[in-house]
Wavefront OBJ file of the C-alpha trace (Angstrom):
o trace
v -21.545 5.248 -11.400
v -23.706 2.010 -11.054
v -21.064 0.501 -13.557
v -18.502 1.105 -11.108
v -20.161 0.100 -8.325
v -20.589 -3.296 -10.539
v -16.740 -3.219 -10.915
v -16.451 -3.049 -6.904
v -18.939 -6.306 -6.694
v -17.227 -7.969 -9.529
v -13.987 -7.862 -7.410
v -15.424 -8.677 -4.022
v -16.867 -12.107 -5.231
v -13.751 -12.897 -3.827
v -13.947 -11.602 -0.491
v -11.136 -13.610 0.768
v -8.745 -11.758 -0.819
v -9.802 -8.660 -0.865
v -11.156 -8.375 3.111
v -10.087 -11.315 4.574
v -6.378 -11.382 4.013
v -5.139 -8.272 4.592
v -6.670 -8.169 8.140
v -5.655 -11.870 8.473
v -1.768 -11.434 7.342
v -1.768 -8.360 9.589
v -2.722 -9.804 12.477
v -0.340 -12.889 11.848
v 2.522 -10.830 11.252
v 1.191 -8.985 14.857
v 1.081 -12.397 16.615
v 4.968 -13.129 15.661
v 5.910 -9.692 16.249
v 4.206 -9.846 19.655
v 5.715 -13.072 20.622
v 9.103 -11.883 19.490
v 9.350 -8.857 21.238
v 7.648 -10.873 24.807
v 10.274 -13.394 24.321
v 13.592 -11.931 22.788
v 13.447 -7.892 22.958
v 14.795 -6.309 25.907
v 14.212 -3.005 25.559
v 11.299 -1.077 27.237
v 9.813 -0.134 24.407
v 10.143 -0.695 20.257
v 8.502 0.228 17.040
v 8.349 -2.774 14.634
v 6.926 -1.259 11.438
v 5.408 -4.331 10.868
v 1.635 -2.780 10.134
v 3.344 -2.461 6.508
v 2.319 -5.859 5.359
v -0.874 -4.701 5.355
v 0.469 -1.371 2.983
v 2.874 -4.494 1.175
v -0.340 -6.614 0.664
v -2.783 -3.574 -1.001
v -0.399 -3.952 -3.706
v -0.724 -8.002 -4.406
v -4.641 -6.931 -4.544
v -4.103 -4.643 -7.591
v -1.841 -6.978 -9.118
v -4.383 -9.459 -8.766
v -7.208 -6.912 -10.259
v -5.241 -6.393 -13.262
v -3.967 -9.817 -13.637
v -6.564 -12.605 -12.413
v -9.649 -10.514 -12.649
v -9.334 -7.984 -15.579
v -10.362 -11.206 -18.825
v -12.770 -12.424 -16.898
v -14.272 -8.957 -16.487
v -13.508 -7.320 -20.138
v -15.400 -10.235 -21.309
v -18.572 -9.660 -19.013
v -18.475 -6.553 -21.212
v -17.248 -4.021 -18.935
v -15.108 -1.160 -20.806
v -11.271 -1.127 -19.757
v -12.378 2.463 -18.607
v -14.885 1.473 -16.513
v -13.330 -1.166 -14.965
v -9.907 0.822 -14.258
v -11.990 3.277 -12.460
v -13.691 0.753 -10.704
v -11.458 -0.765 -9.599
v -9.960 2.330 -7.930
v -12.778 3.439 -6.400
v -12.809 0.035 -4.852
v -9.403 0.605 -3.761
v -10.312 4.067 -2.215
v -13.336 2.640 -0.256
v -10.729 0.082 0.871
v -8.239 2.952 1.785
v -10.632 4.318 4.148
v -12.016 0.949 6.087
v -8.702 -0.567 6.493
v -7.381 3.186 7.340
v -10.154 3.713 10.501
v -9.120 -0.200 11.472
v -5.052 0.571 11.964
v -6.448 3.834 13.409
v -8.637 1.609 16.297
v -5.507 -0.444 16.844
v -3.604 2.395 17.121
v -5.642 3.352 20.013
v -6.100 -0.030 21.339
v -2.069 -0.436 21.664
v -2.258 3.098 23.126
v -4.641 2.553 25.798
v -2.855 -1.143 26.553
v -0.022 0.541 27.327
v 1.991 -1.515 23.845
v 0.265 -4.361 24.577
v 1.669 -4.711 28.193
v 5.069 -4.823 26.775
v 5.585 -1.836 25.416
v 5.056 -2.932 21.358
v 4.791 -0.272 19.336
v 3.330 -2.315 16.216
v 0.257 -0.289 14.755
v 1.878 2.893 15.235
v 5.296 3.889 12.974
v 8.164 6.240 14.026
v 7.191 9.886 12.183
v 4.919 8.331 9.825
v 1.587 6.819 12.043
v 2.576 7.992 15.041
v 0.467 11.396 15.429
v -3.392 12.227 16.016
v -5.977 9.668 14.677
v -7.324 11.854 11.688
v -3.462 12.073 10.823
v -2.566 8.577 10.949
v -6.010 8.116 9.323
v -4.903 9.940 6.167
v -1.298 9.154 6.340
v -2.717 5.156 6.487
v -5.298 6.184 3.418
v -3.281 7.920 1.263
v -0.235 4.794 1.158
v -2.686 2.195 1.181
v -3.981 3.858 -2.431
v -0.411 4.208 -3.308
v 0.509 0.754 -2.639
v -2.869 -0.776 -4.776
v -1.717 1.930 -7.830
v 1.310 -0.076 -8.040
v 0.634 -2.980 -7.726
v -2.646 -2.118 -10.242
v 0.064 -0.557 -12.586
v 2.914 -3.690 -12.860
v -0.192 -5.910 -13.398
v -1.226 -4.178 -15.954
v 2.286 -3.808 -17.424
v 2.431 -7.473 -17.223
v -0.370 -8.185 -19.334
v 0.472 -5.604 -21.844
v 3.870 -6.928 -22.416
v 3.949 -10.375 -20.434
v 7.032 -11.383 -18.428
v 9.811 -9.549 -20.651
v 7.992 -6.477 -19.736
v 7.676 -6.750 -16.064
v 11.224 -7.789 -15.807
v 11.795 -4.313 -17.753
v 9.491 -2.495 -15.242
v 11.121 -3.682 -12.214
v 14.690 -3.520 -13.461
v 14.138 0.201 -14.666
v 13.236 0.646 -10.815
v 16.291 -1.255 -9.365
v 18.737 0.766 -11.668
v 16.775 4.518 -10.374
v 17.281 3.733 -6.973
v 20.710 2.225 -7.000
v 21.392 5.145 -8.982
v 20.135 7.795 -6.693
v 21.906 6.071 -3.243
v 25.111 5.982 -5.481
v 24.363 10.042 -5.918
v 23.656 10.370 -2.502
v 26.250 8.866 -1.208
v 28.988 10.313 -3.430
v 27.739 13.666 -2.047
v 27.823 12.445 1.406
v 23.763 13.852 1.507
v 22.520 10.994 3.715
v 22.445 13.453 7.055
v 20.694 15.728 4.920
v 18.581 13.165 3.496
v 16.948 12.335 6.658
v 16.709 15.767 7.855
v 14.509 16.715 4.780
v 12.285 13.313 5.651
v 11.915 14.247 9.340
v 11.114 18.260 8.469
v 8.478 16.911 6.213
v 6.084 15.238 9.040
v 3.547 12.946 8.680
v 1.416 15.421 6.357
v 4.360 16.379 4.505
v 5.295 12.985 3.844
v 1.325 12.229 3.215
v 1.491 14.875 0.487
v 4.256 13.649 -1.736
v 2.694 9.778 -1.145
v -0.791 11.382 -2.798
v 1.166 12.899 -5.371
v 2.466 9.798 -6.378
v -0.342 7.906 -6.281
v -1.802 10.189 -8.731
v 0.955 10.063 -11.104
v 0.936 5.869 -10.513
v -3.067 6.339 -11.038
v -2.855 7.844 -14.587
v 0.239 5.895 -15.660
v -1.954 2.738 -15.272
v -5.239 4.170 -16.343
v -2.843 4.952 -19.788
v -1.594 1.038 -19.554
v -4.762 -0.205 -19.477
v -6.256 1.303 -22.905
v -4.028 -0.629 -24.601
v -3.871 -4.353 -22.618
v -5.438 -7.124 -24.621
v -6.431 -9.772 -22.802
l 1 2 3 4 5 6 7 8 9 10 11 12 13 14 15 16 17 18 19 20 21 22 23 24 25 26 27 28 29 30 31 32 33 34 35 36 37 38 39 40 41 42 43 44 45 46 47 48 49 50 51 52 53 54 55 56 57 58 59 60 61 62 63 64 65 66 67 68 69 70 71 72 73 74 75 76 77 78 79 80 81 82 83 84 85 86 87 88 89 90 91 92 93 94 95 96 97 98 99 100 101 102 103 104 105 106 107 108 109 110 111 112 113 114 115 116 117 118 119 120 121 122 123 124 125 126 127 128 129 130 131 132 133 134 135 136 137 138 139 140 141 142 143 144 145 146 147 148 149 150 151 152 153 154 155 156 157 158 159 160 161 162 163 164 165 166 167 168 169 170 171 172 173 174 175 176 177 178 179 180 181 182 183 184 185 186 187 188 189 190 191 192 193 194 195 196 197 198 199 200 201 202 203 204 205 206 207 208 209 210 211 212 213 214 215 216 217 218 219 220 221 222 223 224 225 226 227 228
C-alpha cells in the first residue's frame, strides 16, 4: 500500500496536469459555452454536454501516465505492478474529487436557475441529470473509464510504438463503423435509443463500470510486457 501511495506522489509532482487542467479546461470550455448560449442561443433552455472535456481529458492523463511518466518511474525501481496499480488508485481518488466537484456545479447551475440563462452545462440529458449521489457515481464511474483508456493506448503505444497504436485505434474505427452499418441495415436505431433511455443513469453507470474493468485488466496485461 505505501508503494502505491508512492505511485500517487510520483504522478502528482506534476500537479498541473493532473489537478490543474482538468478543472481549468472545464471551466474554459464553460466560459465559451456560457457566452455562446448568452449571445447566439435562443431557446429557453439547452443542455450542452460540454462537462465531457473534463471525462475527454481523464483520458490524456492516463496516456500521459503510461507514456511520459512510466521510464522515469520503472527506473526509480518501482515494479510495473506496482505502478499500474498505482496509478489506478490515483485515478480512483481522482474519480471521486472531480466527481463531488461536477456534483457542486450541478447544484450551483441548479440553484442559479442555468446560470440566469437557462444553461444546462454541468448537468447531461439522462446521463447527469438525476439526484447528486447518482450523478456522483454516474460522474465516478466514466471518469475511471475514460483514464483506463487512455492508461491502456499508452501503454499499447509503448509496447508496440506508433505501428501499434495506429492498429489499436483502427481496430476501433472498423468495430464501430461495423456495428452502425448493422444497425442501420436492420433499421434498429429507434430501438437503439429505446434500450439507452430504459437503461437510466444507473443502468448506463453499470455497463460503463463493466467496461472499465475489462479496460482495467486489458492494460494491467499490457503493461507486464512494455519495455521502456
Amino acid at each position: 500500500m505505501n508503494t502505491l501511495v508512492k505511485v500517487g506522489r510520483y504522478h502528482l509532482v506534476d500537479r498541473i496536469s493532473f489537478l490543474i487542467l482538468p478543472l481549468g479546461i472545464t471551466l474554459f470550455s464553460f466560459a465559451i459555452n456560457l457566452l455562446l448560449f448568452w449571445l447566439v442561443v435562443p431557446e429557453p433552455e439547452g443542455h450542452t454536454g460540454g462537462v465531457m472535456s473534463l471525462f475527454i481529458y481523464m483520458a490524456v492523463i492516463g496516456a500521459l501516465s503510461a507514456t511520459r511518466s512510466l521510464p522515469f518511474g520503472l527506473t526509480l525501481g518501482v515494479s510495473r505492478r506496482s505502478y499500474y496499480l498505482g496509478t489506478v488508485a490515483l485515478a480512483a481518488g481522482l474519480g471521486v474529487a472531480f466527481g463531488l466537484w461536477v456534483v457542486l456545479m450541478q447544484l450551483i447551475e441548479r440553484l442559479a436557475d442555468g446560470w440566469g440563462i437557462g444553461l444546462h452545462f454541468f448537468r447531461v440529458t439522462l446521463i447527469l441529470d438525476g439526484p447528486w449521489y447518482v450523478s456522483w457515481l454516474t460522474s465516478f464511474v466514466f471518469l475511471v473509464l475514460m483514464t483506463a483508456y487512455g492508461l491502456w493506448a499508452g501503454l499499447v503505444f509503448r509496447r508496440w510504438s506508433v505501428l501499434g497504436l495506429v492498429t489499436f485505434i483502427a481496430a476501433q474505427v472498423l468495430v464501430l463503423v461495423a456495428a452502425t452499418l448493422v444497425i442501420t441495415w436492420l433499421d434498429g436505431w429507434a430501438r437503439v435509443g429505446e434500450f439507452f433511455t430504459g437503461l437510466g443513469a444507473l443502468g448506463m453507470t453499470g455497463i460503463a463500470a463493466a467496461l472499465a474493468v475489462v479496460l482495467l485488466g486489458a492494460g494491467f496485461a499490457t503493461i507486464r510486457r512494455v519495455t521502456v
